[in-house]
N, C-alpha and C positions, 0 to 999 in steps of 0.2 A: 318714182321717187318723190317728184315735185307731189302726188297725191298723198303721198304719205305724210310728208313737213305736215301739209295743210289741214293733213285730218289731226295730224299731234297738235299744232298751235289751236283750232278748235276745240279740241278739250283741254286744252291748257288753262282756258279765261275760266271757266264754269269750275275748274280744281281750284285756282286760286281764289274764285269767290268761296266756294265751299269752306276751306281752310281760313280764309278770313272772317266771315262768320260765325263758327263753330269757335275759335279762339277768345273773338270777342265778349262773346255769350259766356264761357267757360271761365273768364278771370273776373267777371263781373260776379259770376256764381260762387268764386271761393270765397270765404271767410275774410271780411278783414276790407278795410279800405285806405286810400293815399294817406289820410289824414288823422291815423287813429294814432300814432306815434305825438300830435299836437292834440290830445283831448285836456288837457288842462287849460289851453286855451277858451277866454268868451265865447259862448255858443254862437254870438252874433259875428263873431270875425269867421268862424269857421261855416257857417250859412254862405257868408260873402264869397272865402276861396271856393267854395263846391259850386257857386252861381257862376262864380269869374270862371272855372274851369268846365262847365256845362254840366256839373256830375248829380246838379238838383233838376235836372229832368228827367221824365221818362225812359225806361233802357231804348224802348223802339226808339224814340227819338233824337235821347244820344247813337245810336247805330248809324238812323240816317244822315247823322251829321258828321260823322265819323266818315261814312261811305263818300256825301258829297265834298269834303275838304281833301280824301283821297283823289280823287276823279278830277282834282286841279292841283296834284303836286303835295299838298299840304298833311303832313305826321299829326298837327298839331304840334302843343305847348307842352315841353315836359315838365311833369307834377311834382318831382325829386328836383330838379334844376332849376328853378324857377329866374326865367328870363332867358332861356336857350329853347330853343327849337329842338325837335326833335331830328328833322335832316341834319342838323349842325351839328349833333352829337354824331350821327351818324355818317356823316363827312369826313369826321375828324378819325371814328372808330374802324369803318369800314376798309380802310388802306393796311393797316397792321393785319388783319386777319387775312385780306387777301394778300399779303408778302406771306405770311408764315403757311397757310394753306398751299400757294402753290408751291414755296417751297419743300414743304412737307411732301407732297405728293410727287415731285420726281423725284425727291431723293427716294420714294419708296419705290418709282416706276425702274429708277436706275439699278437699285439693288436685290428690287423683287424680282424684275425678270430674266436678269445676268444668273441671283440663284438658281430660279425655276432650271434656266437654259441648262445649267452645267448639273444641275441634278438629272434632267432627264437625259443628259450624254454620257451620263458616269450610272446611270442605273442598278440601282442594287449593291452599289460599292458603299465602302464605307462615305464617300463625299456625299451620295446622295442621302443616307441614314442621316449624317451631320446636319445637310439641308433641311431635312425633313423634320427634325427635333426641334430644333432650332424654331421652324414656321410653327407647329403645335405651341411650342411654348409661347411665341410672338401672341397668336389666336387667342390661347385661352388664357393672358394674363393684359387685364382692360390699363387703359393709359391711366387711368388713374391711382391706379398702384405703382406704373412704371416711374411717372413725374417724381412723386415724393421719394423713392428709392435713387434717381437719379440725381436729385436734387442734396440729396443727405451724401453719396458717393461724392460727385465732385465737383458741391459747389463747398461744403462746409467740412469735410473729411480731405479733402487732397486739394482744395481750394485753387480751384484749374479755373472753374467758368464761373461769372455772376448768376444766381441764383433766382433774381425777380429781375425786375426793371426793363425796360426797352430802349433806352438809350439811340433813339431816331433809328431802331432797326440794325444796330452794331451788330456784327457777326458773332460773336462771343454771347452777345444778349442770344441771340435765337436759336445756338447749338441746343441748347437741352430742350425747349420747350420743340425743335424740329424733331428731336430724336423720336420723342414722347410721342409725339403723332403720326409718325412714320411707321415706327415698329410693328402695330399691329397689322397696317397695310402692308409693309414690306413681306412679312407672313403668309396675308392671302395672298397675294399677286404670286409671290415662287409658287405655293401648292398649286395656284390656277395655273397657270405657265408650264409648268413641270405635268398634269395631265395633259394640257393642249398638246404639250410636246410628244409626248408619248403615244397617245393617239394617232395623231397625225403621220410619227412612223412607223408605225403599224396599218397605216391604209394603203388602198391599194397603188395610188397614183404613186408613191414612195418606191414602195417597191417593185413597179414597172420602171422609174427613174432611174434604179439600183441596176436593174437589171439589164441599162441601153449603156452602164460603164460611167454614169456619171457620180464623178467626186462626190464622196462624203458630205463635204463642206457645201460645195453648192447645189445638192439637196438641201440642204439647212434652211442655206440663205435664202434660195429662191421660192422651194415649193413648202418645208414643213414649217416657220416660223412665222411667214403670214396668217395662212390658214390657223396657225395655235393661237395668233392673237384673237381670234374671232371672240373666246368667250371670254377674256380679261376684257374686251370691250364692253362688252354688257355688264362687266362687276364695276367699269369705274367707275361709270354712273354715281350708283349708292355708293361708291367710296371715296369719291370727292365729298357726297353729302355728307359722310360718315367722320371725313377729315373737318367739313366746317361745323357739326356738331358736336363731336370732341374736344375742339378747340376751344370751347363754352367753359370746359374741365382745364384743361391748357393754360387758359389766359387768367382765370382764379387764381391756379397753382402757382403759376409763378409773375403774376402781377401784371399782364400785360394789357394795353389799356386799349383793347380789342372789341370789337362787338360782344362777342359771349361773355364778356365781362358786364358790357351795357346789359345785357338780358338780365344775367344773375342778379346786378343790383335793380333793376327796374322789377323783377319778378317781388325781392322781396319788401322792397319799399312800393310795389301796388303802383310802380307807374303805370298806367294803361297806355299810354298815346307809347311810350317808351317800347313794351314790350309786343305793343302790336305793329311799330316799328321794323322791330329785330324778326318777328315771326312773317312779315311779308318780304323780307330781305330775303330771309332762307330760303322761303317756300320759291318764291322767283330765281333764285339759283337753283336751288335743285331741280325746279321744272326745266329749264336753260338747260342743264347738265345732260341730263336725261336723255335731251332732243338732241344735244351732242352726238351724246353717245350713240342713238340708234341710228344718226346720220352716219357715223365712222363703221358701225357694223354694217351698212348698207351697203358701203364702200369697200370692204373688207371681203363679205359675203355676196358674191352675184345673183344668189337667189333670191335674193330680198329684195336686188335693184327688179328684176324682175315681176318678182310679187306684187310689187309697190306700185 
């Protein structure tokens, strides 16, 4: 297992340079620069800001200044903000996403696998058809249709919950924008849970366990529900990523003054230091996650500590 960590954190470094790279290059390539929104300004002032902010150099050049101000902490100066750092913004941004993502994510762990469970003990009944409908419709309808429809239900139509704002994280502020991010995970997690389920009692060790006279129930607990979790560990991985990339949509919709908030507006105001900011944040969680996760499958699965 210890070979295993060691060969992931190894290519861990070489992913995240690759993804830094390849971002940087690519925002520098679209259309459009920080300061095209100030073109009525004297040419001479705006020579000045692109000298003060390095963007009258060379790309290589800007890259490797870019590279070395990383390699000692530093975002740089964002170009939308002017006189804030780009840590600072993300100091400030970084706490709201992660309250609402991990929230989001056990309400979906609580909900998705309590369904999965009772769909795959009620098989074929109408409970499990309900479950089952239910997760398709979660799947194939994106948070971003779900926000605005919950948003118009009941923050403006039944006027139950605040609609935008964060309010230092008030519960009332983060019902809907939790829902919205939830739902479509709560979806996959019961379909994944609900096969592991099912599988697993249908294998053999199950039904050698059935057949020494032991309970129902502690078959469940002991031998079928560990073993089901194996492959929901491998989806949370990308479904944590999937919750802090959603949240991009999330925190837009209903105003919350969150990282993917910072992206959108740094994206379209051409901050650079901003948006390469937000994209090493993500990429550095989701690699994190990842390593999680394959660590808990390890753990889960004996054959892998084995492998490893």
């Amino acid at each position: 297992m210890t070979n295993f960590i060691a060969g992931r954190l190894a290519i861990s470094g070489p992913t995240l340079f690759i993804i830094i790279t390849i971002s940087f290059f690519l925002m520098r390539a679209a259309p459009g620069g920080p300061f095209d929104a100030d073109a009525d300004l004297d040419p001479a002032i705006l020579d000045n800001l692109r000298a003060v902010y390095g963007l009258d150099q060379p790309l290589f050049r800007q890259y490797t200044s870019f590279l070395g101000g990383l390699f000692q902490g530093d975002f740089g100066l964002s170009l939308s903000r002017p006189g804030q750092t780009v840590a600072e913004l993300m100091a400030t941004a970084f706490p709201v996403s992660i309250k609402l993502g991990l929230t989001a994510i056990v309400v979906a762990l609580i909900f998705g696998v309590g369904a999965g469970i009772w769909a795959a003990l009620r098989q074929n009944s109408w409970i499990d058809y309900s479950v089952m409908t239910l997760a398709m419709t979660g799947v194939a309808v994106p948070n971003f249709v779900t926000a605005p429809i919950l948003t118009l239900v009941f923050g403006l139509y039944l006027k139950w919950l605040p609609i935008a704002g964060w309010n230092e994280g008030a519960a009332q502020n983060m019902i809907l924008p939790v829902i919205a991010l939830a739902l479509p995970q709560i979806a996959g997690i019961a379909r994944i849970m609900r096969g592991g389920m099912l599988e697993m009692m249908r294998s053999d060790f199950v039904r050698t366990a059935r057949s020494k006279g032991l309970p129902e129930r502690k078959i469940v607990l002991r031998h079928v529900l560990k073993s089901a979790m194996i492959p929901l560990v491998s989806y949370l991985g990308p479904a944590i990523a999937g919750i802090m990339t959603g949240s991009v949509v999330i925190e837009v919709v209903f105003g919350l003054p969150g990282v993917g908030r910072l992206f959108v507006e740094g994206a379209i105001n051409r901050d650079y230091p901003l948006v390469m900011g937000v994209v090493i944040v993500y990429a550095t969680a989701i690699i994190f996650l990842n390593l999680l996760a394959d660590m808990l499958y390890g753990y889960l699965d004996p054959r892998t500590r084995r492998s490893a």
